[in-house]
Structure formats: structure tokens, C-alpha cells
N, CA, C and O atoms as a GROMACS GRO file, in nm:
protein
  376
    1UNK      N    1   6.215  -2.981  -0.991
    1UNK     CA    2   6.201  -2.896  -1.109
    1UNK      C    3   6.137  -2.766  -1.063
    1UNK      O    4   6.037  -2.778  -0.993
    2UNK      N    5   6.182  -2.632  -1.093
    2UNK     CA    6   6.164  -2.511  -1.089
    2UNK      C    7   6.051  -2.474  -1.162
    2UNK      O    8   5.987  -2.551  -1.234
    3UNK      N    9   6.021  -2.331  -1.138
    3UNK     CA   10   5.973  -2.280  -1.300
    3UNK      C   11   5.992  -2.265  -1.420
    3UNK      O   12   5.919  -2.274  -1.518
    4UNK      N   13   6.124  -2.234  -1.401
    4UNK     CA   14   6.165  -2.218  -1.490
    4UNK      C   15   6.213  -2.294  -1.580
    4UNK      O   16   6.224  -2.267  -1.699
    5UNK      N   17   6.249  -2.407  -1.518
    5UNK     CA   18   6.264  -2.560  -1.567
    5UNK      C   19   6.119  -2.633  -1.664
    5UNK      O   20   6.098  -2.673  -1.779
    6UNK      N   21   6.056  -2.621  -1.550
    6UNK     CA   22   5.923  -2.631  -1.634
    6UNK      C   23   5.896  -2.576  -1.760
    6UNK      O   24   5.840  -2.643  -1.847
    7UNK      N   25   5.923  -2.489  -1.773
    7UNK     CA   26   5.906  -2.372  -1.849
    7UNK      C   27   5.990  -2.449  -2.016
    7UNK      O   28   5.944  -2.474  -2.127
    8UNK      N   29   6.091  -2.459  -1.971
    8UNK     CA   30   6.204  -2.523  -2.030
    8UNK      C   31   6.125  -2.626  -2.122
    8UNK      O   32   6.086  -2.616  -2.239
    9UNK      N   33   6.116  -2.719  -2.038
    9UNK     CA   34   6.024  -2.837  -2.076
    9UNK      C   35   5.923  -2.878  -2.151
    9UNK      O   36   5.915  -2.976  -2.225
   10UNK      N   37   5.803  -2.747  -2.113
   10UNK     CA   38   5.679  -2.730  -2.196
   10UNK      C   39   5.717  -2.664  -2.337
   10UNK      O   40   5.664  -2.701  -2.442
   11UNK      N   41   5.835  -2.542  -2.329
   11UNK     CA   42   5.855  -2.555  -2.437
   11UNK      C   43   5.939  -2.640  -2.550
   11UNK      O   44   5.928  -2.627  -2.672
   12UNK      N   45   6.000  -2.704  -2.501
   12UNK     CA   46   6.061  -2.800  -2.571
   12UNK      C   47   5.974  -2.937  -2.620
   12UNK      O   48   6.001  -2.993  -2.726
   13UNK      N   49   5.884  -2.978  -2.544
   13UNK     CA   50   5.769  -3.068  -2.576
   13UNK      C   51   5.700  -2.998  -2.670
   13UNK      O   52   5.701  -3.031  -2.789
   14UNK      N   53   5.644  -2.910  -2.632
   14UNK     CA   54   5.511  -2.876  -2.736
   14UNK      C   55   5.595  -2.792  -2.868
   14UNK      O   56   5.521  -2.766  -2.963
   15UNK      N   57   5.690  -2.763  -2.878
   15UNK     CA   58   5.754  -2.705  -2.964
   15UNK      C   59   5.741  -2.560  -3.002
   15UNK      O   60   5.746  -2.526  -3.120
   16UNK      N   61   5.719  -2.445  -2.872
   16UNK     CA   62   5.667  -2.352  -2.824
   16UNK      C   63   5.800  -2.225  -2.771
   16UNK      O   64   5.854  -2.259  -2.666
   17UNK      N   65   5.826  -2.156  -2.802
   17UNK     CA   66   5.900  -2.040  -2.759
   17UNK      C   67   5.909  -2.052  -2.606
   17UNK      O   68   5.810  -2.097  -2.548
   18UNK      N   69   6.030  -2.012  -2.526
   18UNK     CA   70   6.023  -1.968  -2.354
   18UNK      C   71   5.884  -1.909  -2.322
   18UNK      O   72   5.801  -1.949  -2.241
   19UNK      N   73   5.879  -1.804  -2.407
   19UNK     CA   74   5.798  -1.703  -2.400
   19UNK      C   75   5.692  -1.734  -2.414
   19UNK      O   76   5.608  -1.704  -2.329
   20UNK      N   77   5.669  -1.786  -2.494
   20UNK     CA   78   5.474  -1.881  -2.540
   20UNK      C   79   5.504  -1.961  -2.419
   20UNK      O   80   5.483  -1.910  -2.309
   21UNK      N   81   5.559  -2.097  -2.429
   21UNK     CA   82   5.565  -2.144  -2.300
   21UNK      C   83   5.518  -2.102  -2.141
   21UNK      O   84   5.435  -2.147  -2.062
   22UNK      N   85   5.627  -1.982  -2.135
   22UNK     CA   86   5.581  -1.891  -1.996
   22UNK      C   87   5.443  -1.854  -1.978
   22UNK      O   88   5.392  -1.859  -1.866
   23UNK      N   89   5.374  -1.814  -2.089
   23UNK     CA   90   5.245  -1.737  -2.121
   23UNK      C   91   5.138  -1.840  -2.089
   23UNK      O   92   5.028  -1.810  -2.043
   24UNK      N   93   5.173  -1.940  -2.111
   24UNK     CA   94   5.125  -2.064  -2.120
   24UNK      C   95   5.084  -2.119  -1.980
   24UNK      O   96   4.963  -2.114  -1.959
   25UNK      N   97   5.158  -2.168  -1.887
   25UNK     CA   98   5.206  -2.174  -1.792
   25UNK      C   99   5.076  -2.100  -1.690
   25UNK      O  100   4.970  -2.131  -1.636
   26UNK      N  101   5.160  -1.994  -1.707
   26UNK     CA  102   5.112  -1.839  -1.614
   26UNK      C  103   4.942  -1.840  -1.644
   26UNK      O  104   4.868  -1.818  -1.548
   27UNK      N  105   4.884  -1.867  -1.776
   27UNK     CA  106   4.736  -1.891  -1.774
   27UNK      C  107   4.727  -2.056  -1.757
   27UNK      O  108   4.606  -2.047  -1.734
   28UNK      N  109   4.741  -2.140  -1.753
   28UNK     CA  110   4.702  -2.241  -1.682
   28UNK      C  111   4.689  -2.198  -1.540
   28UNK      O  112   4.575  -2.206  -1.495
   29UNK      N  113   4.810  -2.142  -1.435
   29UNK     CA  114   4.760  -2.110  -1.280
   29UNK      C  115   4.675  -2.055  -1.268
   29UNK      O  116   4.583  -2.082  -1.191
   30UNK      N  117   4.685  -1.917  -1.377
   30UNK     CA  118   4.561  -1.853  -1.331
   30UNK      C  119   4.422  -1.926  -1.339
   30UNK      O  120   4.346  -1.929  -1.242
   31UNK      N  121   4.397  -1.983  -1.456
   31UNK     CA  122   4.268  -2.044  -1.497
   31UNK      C  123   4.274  -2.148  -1.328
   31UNK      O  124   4.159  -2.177  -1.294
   32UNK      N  125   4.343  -2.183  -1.264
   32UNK     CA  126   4.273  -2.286  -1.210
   32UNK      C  127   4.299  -2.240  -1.064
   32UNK      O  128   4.237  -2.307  -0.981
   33UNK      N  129   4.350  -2.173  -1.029
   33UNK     CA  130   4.302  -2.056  -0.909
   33UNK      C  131   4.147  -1.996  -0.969
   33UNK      O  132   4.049  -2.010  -0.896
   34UNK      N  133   4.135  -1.950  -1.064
   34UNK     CA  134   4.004  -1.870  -1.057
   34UNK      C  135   3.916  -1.922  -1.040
   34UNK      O  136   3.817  -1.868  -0.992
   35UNK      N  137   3.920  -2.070  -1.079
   35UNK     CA  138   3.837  -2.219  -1.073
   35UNK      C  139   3.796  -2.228  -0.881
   35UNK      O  140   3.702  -2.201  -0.807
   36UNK      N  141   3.899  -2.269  -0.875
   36UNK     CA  142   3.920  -2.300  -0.717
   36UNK      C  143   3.903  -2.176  -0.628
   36UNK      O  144   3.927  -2.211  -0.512
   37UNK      N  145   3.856  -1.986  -0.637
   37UNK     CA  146   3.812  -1.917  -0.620
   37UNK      C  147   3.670  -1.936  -0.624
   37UNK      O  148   3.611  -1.908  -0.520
   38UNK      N  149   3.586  -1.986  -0.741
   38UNK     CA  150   3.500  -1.941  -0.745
   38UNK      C  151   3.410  -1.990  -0.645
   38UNK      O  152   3.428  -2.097  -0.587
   39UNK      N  153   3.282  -1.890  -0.616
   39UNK     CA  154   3.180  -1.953  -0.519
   39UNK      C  155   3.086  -2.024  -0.545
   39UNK      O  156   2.993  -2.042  -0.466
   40UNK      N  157   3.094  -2.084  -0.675
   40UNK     CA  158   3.019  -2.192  -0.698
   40UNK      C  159   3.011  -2.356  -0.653
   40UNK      O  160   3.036  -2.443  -0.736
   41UNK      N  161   2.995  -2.371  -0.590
   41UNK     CA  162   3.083  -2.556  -0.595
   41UNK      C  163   3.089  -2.628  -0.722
   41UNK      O  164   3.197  -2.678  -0.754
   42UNK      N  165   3.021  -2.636  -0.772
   42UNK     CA  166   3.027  -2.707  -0.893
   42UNK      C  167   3.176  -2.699  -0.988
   42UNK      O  168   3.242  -2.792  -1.036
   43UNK      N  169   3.200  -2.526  -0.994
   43UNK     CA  170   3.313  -2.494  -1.083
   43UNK      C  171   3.401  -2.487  -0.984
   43UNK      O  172   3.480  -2.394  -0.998
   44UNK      N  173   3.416  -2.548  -0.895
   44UNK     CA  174   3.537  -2.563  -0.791
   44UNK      C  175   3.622  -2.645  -0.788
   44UNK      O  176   3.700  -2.644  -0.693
   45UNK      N  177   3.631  -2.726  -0.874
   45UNK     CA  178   3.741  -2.871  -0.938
   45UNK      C  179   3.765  -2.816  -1.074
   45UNK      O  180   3.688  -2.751  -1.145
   46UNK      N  181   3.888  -2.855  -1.096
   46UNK     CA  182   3.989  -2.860  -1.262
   46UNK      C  183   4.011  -3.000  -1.266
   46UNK      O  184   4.119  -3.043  -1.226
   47UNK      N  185   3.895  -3.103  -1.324
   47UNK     CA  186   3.967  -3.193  -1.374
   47UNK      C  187   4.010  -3.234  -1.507
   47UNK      O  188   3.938  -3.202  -1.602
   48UNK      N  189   4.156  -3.326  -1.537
   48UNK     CA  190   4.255  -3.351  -1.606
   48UNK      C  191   4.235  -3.441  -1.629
   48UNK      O  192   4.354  -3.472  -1.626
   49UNK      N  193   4.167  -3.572  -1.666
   49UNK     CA  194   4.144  -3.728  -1.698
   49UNK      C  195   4.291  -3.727  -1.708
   49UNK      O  196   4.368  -3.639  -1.746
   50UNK      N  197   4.316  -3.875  -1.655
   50UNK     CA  198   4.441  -3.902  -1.659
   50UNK      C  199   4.529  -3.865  -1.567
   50UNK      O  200   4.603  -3.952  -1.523
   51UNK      N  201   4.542  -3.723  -1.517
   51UNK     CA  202   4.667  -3.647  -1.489
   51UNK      C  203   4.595  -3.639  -1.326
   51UNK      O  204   4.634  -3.732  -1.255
   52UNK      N  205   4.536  -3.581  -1.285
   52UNK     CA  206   4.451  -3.521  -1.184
   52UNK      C  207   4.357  -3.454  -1.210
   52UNK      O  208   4.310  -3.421  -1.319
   53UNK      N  209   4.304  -3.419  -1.041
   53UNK     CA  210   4.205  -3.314  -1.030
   53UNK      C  211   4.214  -3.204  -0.911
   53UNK      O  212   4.176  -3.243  -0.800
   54UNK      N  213   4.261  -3.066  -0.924
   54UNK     CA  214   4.240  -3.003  -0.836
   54UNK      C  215   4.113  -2.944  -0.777
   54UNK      O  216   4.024  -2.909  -0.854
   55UNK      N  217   4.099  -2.930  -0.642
   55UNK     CA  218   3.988  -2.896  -0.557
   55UNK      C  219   4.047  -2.841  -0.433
   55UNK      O  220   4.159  -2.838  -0.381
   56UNK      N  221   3.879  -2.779  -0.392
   56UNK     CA  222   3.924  -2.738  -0.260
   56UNK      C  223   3.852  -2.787  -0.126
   56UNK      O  224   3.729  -2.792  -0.133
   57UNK      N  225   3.907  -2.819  -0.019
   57UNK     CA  226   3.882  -2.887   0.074
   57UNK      C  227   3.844  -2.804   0.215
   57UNK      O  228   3.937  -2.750   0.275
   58UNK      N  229   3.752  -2.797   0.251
   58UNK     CA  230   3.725  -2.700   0.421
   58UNK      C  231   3.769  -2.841   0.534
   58UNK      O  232   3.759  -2.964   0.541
   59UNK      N  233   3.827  -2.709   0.616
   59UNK     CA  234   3.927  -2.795   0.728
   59UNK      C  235   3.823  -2.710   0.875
   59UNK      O  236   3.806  -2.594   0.914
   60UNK      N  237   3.789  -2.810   0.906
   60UNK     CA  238   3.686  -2.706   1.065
   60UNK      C  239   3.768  -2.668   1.126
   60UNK      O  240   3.887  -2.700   1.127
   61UNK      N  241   3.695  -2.567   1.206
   61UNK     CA  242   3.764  -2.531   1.295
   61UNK      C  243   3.818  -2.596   1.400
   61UNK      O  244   3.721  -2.667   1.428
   62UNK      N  245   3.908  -2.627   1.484
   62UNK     CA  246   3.922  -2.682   1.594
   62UNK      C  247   4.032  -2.638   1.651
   62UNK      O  248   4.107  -2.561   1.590
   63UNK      N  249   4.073  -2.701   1.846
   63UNK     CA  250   4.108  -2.649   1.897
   63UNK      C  251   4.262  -2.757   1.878
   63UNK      O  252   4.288  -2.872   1.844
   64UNK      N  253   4.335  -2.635   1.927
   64UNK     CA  254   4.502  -2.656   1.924
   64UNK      C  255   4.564  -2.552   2.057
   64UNK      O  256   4.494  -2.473   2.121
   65UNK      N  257   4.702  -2.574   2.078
   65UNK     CA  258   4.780  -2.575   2.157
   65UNK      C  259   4.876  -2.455   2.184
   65UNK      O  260   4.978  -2.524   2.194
   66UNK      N  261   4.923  -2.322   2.204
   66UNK     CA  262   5.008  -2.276   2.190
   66UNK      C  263   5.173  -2.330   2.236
   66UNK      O  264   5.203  -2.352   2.354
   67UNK      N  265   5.227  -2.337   2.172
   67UNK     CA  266   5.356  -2.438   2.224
   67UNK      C  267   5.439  -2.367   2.335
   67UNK      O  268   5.507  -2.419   2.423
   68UNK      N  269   5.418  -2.241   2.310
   68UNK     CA  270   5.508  -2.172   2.394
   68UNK      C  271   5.439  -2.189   2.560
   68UNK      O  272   5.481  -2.234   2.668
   69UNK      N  273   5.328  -2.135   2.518
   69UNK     CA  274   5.256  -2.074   2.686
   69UNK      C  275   5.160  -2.232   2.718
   69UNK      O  276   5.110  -2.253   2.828
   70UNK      N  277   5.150  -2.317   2.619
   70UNK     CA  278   5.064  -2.423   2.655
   70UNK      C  279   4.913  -2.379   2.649
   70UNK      O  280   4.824  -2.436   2.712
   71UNK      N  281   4.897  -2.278   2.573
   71UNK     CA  282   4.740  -2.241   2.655
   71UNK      C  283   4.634  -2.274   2.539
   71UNK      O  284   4.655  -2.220   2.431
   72UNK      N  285   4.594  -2.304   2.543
   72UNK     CA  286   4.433  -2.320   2.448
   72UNK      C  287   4.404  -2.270   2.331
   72UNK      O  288   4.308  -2.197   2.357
   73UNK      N  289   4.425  -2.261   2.217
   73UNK     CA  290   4.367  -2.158   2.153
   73UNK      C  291   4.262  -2.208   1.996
   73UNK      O  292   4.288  -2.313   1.937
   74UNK      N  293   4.180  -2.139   1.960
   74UNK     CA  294   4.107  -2.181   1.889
   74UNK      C  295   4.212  -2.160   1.706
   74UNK      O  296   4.299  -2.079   1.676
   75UNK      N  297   4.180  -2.216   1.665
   75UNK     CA  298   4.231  -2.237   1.513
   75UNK      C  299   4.121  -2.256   1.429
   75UNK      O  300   4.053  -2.359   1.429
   76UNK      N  301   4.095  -2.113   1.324
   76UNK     CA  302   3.996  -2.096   1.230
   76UNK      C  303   3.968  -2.204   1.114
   76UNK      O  304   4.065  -2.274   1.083
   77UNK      N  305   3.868  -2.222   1.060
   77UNK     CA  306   3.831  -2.314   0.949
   77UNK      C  307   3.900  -2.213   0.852
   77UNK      O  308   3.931  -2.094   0.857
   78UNK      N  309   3.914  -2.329   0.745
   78UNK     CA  310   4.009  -2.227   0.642
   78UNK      C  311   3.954  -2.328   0.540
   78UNK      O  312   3.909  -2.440   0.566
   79UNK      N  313   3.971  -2.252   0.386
   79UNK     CA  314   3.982  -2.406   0.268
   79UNK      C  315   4.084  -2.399   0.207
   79UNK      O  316   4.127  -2.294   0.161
   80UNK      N  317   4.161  -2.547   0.193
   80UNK     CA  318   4.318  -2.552   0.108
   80UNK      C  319   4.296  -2.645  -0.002
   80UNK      O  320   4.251  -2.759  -0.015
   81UNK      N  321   4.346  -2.553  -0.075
   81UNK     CA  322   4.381  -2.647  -0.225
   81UNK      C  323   4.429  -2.749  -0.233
   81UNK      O  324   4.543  -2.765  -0.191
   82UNK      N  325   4.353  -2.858  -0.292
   82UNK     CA  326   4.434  -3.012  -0.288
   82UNK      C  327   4.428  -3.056  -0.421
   82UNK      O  328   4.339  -3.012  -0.493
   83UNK      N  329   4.525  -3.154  -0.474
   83UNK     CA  330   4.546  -3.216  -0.536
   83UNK      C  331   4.555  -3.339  -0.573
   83UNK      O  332   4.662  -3.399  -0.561
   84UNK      N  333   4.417  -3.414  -0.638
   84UNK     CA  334   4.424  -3.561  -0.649
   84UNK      C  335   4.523  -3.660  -0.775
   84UNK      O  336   4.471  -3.649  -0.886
   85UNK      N  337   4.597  -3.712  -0.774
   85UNK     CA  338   4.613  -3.760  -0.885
   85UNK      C  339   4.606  -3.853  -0.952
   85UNK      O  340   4.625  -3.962  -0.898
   86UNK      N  341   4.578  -3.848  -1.083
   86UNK     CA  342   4.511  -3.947  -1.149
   86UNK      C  343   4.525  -4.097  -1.163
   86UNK      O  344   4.619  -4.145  -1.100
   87UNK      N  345   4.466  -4.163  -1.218
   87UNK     CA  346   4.541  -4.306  -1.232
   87UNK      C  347   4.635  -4.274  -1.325
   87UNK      O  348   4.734  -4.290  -1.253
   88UNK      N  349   4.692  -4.230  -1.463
   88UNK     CA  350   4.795  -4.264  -1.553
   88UNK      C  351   4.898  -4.196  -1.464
   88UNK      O  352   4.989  -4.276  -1.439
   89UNK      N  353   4.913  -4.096  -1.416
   89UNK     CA  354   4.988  -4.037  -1.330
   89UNK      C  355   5.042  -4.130  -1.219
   89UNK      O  356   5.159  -4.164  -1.213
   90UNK      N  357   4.952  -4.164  -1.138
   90UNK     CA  358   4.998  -4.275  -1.019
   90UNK      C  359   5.064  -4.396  -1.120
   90UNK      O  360   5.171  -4.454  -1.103
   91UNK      N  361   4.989  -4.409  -1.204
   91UNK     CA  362   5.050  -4.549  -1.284
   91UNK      C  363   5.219  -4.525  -1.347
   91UNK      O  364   5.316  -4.600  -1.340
   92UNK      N  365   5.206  -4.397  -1.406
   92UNK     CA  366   5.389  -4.352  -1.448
   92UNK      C  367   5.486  -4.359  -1.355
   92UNK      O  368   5.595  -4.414  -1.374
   93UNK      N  369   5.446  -4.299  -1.241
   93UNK     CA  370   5.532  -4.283  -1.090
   93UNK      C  371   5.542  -4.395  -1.036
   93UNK      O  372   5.629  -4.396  -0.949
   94UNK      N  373   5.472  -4.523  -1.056
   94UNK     CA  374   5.552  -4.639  -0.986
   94UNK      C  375   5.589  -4.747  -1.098
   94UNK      O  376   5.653  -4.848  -1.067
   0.00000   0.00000   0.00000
């Protein structure tokens, strides 16, 4: 499923215009990027009872390989957005 599919969807469920729909949508990402931006830890999870919880995760630094030349090279700590999902969620999908 696309965006636009999605899109499709939410409005046809909630009984909502493309357009409300889209609007819709587009502030849910934002709201939960700004979440997962912020430098607080605390406000750094969106959780969804039921559905999930997004967060963000720090990955250390460590060392890796260049494939080409074989040679050594260091690889920066970074943090990536993850996604847990919920029990009713895990429970629908199987």
C-alpha cells in the first residue's frame, strides 16, 4: 500500500474527504517525527496502545570494512527510528 492508497483508505474508513484525509495523514508524520526529534527522552516515543510504539534507538559507533579496498574504516553512531508493534497488531497479522 502506497500513500496514496492509504490515503484512500483513511478516508473511506473515517468517512473523511482525500483532502481531510491527506491533511490528516501529513500531521500524524509530522507530529511523530517532531516527537522522535525532540531532545528530551521522555517525549521521544509515540505510543498507540494496541497498534505500536515508535522510538528512537542509538546504534554505537563501530568498526566496519570497506568492500572495495578492504581497509578499516570507522562507522559513526547514528539514532534510527524504530518501530515496535503492538500486541492487537501482532495478534491481527497472524
Amino acid at each position: 500500500m502506497n500513500k496514496s492508497e492509504l490515503i484512500d483508505a483513511i478516508a473511506e474508513t473515517a468517512g473523511l474527504t482525500k483532502a481531510d484525509a491527506g491533511r490528516a495523514l501529513d500531521g500524524f508524520t509530522k507530529a511523530v517525527t517532531a516527537a522522535l526529534r525532540s531532545e528530551d527522552p521522555k517525549d521521544r516515543n509515540v505510543a498507540l496502545v494496541g497498534f505500536g510504539t515508535f522510538a528512537v534507538k542509538e546504534r554505537a559507533e563501530r568498526k566496519g570494512r570497506n568492500p572495495q579496498s578492504g581497509e578499516e574504516i570507522t562507522i559513526k553512531a547514528v539514532k534510527i527510528p524504530s518501530f515496535k508493534a503492538g500486541k492487537s497488531l501482532r495478534d491481527a497479522v497472524n
